[in-house]
C-alpha positions in Angstrom: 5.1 16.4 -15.0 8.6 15.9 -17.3 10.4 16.4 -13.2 8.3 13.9 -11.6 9.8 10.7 -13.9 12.3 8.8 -12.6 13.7 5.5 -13.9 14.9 3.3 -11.4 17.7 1.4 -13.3 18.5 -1.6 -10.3 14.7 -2.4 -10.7 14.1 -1.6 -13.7 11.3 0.5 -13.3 9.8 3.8 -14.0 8.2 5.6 -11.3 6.5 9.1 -11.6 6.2 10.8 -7.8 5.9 14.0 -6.5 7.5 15.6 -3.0 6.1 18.0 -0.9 7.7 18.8 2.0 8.1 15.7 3.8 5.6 13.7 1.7 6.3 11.2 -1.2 3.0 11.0 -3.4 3.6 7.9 -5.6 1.1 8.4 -8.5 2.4 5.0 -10.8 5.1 2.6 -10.5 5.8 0.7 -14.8 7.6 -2.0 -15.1 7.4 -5.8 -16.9 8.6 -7.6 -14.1 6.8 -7.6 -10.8 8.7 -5.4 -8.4 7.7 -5.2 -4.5 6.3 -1.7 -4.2 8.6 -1.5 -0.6 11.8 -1.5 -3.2 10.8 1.3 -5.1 9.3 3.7 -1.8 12.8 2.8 -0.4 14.6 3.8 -3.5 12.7 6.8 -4.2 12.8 8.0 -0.8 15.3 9.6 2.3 15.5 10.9 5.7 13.6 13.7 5.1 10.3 11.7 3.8 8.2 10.7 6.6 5.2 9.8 4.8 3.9 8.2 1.3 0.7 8.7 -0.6 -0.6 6.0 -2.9 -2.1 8.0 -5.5 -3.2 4.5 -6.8 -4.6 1.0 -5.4 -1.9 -1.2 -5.1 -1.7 -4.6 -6.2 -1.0 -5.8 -2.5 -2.7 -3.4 -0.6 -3.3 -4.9 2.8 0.6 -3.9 4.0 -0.6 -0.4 4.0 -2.8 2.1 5.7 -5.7 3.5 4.2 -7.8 6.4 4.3 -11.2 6.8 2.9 -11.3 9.9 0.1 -14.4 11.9 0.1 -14.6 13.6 -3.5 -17.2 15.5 -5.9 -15.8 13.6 -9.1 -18.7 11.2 -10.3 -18.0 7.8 -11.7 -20.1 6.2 -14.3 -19.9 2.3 -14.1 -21.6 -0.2 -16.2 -24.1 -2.8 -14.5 -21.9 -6.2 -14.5 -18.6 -4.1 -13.4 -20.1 -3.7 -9.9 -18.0 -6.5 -8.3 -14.7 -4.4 -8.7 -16.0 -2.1 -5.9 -17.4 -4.7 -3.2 -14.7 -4.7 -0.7 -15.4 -0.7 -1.0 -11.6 -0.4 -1.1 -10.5 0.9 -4.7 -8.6 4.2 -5.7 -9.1 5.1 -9.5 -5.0 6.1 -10.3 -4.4 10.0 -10.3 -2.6 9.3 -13.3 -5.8 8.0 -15.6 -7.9 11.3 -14.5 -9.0 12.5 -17.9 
């Protein structure tokens, strides 16, 4: 995972993606000040990329398109943390998968 860090230096953020083919899977975007997520897809990307994965929910997420995951990892959630699920529209990040 060392080759999938990159430090954005004009935004000051750390990003850690992944490229296959013609596909930029963004798994977490780090920084202290609030960045638009558009900046760092346009840094982090190039001609060749025709498509990005959000391997996380993003703070903003109504700008982008969403597909519904169908998965045999199980979730355990305590009763009064319900409320975090009732738009149905939440992606645990890749990157917190123990």
């Amino acid at each position: 995972m060392t080759h999938n860090v990159y430090y954005i230096k004009e935004l000051d953020v750390i990003a850690i993606a992944d490229f296959k083919a013609h596909v930029l899977h963004l798994k977490g975007v780090f920084c202290e000040n609030e960045v638009l997520l558009d900046d760092v897809i346009s840094t982090l990307s190039n001609k060749k990329i025709s498509k990005v994965v959000l391997d996380f929910t993003p703070k903003d997420k109504y700008p982008y398109n969403e597909n519904i995951l169908v998965s045999e990892d199980v979730l355990f959630i305590l009763d009064d943390k319900w409320d975090l699920f009732d738009d149905g529209k939440l992606q645990l990040p890749v990157l917190s998968y123990a």
